[in-house]
N, C-alpha and C positions, 0 to 999 in steps of 0.2 A: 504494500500500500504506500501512495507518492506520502510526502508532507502535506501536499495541499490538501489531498484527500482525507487526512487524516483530520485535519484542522475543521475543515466543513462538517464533519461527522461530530467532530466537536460542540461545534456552532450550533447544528441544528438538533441534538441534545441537548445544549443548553436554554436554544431559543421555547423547546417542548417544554423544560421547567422551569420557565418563568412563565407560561400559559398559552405562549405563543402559538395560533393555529396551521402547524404544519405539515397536515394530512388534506385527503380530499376535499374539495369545496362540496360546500352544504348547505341547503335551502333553509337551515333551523328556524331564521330573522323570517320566513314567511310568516311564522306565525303568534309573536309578542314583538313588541315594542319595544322601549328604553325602559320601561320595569323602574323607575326611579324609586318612586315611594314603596315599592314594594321589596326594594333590595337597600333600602335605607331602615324597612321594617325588621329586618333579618339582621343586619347589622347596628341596630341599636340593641336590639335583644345581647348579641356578644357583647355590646360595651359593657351591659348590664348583668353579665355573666352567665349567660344562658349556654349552653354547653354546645358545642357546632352538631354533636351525634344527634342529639336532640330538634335540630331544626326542622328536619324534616318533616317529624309527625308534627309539629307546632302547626307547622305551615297549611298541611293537608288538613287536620284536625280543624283548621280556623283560627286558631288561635293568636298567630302573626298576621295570617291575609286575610282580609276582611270581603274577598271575595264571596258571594252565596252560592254558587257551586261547586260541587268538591272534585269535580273532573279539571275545571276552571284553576282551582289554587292548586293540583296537581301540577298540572304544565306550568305554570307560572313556577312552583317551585324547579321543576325540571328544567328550566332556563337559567333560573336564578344559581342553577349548582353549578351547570354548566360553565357560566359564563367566570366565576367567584370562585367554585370550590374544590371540584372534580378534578383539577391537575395540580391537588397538593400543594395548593399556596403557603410560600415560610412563613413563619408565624408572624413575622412585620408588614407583611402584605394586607392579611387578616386584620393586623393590630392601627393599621392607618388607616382604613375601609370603619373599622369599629368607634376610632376615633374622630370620624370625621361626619360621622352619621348620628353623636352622640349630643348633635345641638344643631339647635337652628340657622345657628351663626356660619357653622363652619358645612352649611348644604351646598355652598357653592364650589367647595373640595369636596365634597361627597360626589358633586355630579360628576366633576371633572374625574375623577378617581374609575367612576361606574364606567364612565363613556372609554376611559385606557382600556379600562380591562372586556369590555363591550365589543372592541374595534380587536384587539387583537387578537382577542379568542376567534374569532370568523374570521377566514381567510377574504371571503368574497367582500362581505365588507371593509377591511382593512386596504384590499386592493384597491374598491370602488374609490374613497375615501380619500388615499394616499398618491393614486396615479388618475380618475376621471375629475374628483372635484380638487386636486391642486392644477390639476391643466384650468379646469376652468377660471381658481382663482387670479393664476399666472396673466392669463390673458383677460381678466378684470370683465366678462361678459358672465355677471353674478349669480342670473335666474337660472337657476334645476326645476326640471320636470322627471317625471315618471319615466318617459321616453329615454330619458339620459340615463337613468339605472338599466332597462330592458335594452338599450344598445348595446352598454358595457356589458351585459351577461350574454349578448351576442357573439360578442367580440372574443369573450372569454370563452367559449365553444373550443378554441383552438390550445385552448391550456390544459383543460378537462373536459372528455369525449362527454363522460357523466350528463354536465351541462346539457350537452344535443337532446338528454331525454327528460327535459324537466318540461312539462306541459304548461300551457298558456295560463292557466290560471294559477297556476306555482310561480310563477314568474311574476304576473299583475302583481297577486300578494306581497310577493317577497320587496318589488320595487316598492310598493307605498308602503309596506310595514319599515322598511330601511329610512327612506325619504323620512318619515313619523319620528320614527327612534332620534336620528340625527337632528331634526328638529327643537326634541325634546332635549336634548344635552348641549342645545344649542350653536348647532352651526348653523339653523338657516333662521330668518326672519317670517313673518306670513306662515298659513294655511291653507290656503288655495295656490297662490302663486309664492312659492318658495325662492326665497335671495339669500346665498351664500356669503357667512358671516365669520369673523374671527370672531370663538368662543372666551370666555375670559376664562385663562386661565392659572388660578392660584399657584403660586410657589411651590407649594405643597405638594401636586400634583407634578409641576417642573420635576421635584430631588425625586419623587416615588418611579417616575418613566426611567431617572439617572440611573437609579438604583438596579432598575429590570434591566436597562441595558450594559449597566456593569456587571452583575450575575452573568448575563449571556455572554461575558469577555468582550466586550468590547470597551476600548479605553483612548484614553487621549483625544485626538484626531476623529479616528473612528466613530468614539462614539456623538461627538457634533454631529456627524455629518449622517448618523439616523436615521432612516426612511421614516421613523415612527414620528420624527418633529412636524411630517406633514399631517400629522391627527389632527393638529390644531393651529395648522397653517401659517407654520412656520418658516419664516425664511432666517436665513444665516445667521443674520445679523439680530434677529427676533431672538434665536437660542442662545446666543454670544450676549445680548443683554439679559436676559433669565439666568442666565448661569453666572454673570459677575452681580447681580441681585442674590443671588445663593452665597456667593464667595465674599458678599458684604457682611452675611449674616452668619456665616463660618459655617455652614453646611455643607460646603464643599470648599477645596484650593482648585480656582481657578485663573491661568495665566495664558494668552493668546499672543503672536505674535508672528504677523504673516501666516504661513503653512505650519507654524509650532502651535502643539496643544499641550499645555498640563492638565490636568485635571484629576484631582483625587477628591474621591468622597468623605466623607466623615461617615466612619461605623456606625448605621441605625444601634439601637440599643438593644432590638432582640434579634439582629441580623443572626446571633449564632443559635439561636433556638431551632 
């Protein structure tokens, strides 16, 4: 086995546990939303000590989701595990989700937190997101339709054969349920006619994405330069100021200079749990 090859195998081991979705694309987004309040329901119960084994009959039971169907707060939990729990998140993953869902204040790092771990568990989403809506914000022509997501998953036909068999109404769903969700954690403005927006987003959120993509090794240089700062429609010089904001407030050392990167994090406090 070469170096390189060896290294990639690396990569994309590590990119699986930090939650990254790097198996087949999947229709899942057809059918829930951004789940906000209802994965802020689930994570204030942790802040408040509610045990994670336990959520699930909470959830079905009623007891977390306030939904009146019990088929309904099943699937809804089935997302919500997916998206948060099912790939073994370290325990400061859990513990910043817990703490940020744990008040009103800090719901604006709640969202931002939901929508990271939202976009990167879907592959299809994380592409749409990353490569259709930063072309579009690049060229500053802001309004997304429906039609913009069902081209992309046309287009994507050529990456995953899969794709070719997902029928017309899988497709409708899955474009407006996506359009919805991204709405909801706000990149777009409007409900009928959608305009693509820079989300706000908190510091907090900045050092938690650092962190995923220090775990996955990437460092210095590398990790600026991120495909994931397109989540939230970042350009360069957008990360290069979030990150000397971090390194003001000693969360990180960060020094830039031309093509040089330093950057090192500060140890979360339950990073070794």
């Amino acid at each position: 086995m070469s170096a390189s090859t060896a290294r990639a195998q690396e990569v994309g081991t590590a990119s699986t546990a930090t939650g990254r979705d790097t198996g087949p694309v999947s229709a899942r987004n057809s059918s829930k939303g951004a789940l906000v309040s209802e994965a802020r329901a689930i994570f204030r119960a942790v802040a408040d000590g509610f045990a994670i084994k336990d959520l699930r009959q909470a959830c079905v039971a009623g007891h977390l989701l306030r939904h009146p169907a019990m088929e309904t707060r099943r699937h809804i939990w089935n997302s919500l595990r997916h998206r948060y729990l099912a790939w073994g998140p370290p325990v400061w993953v859990v513990a910043d989700l817990a703490d940020a869902a744990s008040g009103e204040s800090r719901s604006r790092i709640f969202t931002g937190l939901a929508y990271l771990h939202y976009a990167r568990r879907d592959r299809l989403t994380f592409d749409f997101v990353t490569e259709w809506l930063w072309g579009v914000w690049r060229e500053k022509n802001l309004a997304v339709t429906r039609d913009d997501v069902l081209d992309f998953i046309t287009e994507y036909e050529h990456r995953d054969a899969a794709v070719r068999r997902w029928r017309d109404s899988t497709r409708l769903k899955l474009a407006g349920n996506v359009l919805s969700a991204l709405r909801d954690f706000g990149l777009f403005t409007g409900v009928q006619r959608k305009v693509l927006q820079r989300p706000q987003v908190p510091l907090e959120v900045v050092l938690h994405l650092c962190r995923l993509l220090d775990a996955e090794g990437l460092r210095g240089r590398s990790l600026l330069d991120a495909v994931d700062w397109r989540l939230f429609l970042f350009e360069a010089h957008d990360v290069s100021q979030a990150l000397a904001q971090l390194a003001q407030r000693r969360d990180i050392h960060f020094e830039k200079s031309g093509r040089t990167t330093v950057l090192d994090l500060v140890r979360h406090p339950l990073d070794h749990e």
